[in-house]
N, C-alpha and C positions, 0 to 999 in steps of 0.2 A: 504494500500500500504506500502510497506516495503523499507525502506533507504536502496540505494545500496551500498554496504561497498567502501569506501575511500582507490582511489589506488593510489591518487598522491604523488608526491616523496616531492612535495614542494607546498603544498598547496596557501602560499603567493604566489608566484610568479605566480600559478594559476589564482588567484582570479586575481590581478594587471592583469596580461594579456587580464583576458574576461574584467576588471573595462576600460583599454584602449579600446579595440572594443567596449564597449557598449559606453562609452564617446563617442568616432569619428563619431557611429552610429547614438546615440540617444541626445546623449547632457551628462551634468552636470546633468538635472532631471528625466533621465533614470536608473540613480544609486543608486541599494539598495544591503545589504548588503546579503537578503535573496536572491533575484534574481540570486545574481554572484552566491552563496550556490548552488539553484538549479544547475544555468546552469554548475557547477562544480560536480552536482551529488552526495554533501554530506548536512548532516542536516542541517539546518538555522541556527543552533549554532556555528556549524564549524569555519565559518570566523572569529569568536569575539576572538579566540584563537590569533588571528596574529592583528585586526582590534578593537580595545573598541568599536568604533561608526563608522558613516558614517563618520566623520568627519578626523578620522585618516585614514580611507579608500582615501580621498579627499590628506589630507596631502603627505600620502605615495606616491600618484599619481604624485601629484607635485614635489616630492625629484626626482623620479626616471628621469621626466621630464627633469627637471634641469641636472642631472648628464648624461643621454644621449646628453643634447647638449653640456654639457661641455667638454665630450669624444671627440665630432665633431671638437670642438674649439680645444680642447688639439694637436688632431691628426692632425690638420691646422698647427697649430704654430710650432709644429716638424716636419712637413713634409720637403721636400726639395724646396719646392717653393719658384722661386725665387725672393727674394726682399720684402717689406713691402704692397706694393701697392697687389701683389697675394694674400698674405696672408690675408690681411684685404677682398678682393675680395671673398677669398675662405671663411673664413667665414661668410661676409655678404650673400652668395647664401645658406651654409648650414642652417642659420638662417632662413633664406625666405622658403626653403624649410622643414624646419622643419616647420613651423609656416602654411604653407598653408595645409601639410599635415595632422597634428596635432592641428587643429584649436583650438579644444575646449581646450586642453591638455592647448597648450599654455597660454591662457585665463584663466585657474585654476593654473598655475604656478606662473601667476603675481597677482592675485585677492587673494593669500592665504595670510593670518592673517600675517603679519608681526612679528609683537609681542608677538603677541601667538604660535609661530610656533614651531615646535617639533625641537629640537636641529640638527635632520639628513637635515630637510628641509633648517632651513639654511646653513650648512656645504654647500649642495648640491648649493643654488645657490650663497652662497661667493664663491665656485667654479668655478663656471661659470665667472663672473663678476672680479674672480682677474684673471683670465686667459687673459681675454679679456684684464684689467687693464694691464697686464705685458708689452703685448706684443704693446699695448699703450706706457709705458715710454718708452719702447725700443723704438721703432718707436721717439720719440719727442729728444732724447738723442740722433738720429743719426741725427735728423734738417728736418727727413721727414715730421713730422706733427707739425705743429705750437705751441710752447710754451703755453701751457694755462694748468691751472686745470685736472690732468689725468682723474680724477673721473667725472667733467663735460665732459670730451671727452669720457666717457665711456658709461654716460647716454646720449649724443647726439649721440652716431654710436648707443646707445639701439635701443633708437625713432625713426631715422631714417627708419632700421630697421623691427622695429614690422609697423609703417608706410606702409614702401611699402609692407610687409604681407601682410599687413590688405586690401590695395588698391587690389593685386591680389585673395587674398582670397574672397572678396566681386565681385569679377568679373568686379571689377570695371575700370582696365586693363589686358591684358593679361600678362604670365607670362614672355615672351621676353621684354615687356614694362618695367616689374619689374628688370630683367635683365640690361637693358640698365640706367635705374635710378639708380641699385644698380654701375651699370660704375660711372654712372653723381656723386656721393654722392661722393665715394671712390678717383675720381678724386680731388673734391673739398676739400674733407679730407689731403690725402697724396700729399705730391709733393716729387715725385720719378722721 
């Protein structure tokens, strides 16, 4: 059988695309390097060009993770919505919703090497997290959310959170229930 010659314009972004569908599909053990190769239609070798290992195939997944939700956030906090209490609202739904739809993504986004992490993965998510952070001090500097530790109030709206993901994601409430606790949190958070 013969390789069928390689038409894509951008191979990475190829591969990362089937690596997300097969993750959401099959899991984190669904993912080989040769596999994405096939389903991409070029030699098994191909991906190592963009990818050294599964491992940076893993990493890359998680950067991109991170900088799509940071997009979400980014695009919250400059939106026009009004008041601090929306804003936090609006990103605690795109978080929930990222996370229910994205299950496993998100799951590899937080499980990656810390300290071993490829310089793009953490740009990606101290991106995420100063964003979040920012618009934390702003909110505590205007006397809506209670004077404490920014960075502790950035890892408690994280948990909360990845929390009620997790609760809907597991079916363990519905996603109006999620809904309504992501109200109940934000409430107790902000006082707007």
């Amino acid at each position: 059988m013969t390789q069928k010659p390689f038409h894509h314009g951008n191979l990475r972004a190829v591969l990362l695309d089937q690596a997300e569908q097969t993750l959401r599909e099959g899991g984190i053990d669904a993912l080989s390097l040769r596999e994405l190769a096939r389903k991409a239609g070029v030699s098994h070798g191909a991906p190592r060009s963009h990818f050294i290992d599964r491992q940076s195939l893993l990493d890359a997944l998680a950067e991109r993770g991170f900088n799509r939700l940071a997009d979400d956030v980014e695009a919250v906090i400059a939106s026009d919505a009004e008041g601090y209490k929306q804003r936090f609202r609006a990103i605690a739904i795109s978080y929930v919703r990222f996370a229910v739809t994205d299950a496993a993504l998100l799951d590899l986004m937080f499980t990656a090497k810390n300290g071993d992490a490829p310089e793009g993965l953490h740009a990606a998510s101290g991106r995420l997290f100063a964003a979040i952070g920012d618009l934390i001090e702003r909110s505590t500097e205007a006397g809506v959310l209670k004077a404490q530790d920014p960075y502790r109030l950035q890892l408690l709206f994280a948990a909360v959170m990845q929390g009620i993901a997790s609760l809907v994601s597991a079916r363990r409430i519905s996603a109006e229930d999620g809904d309504s606790l992501i109200d109940d949190a934000i409430s107790l958070l902000v006082h707007e």
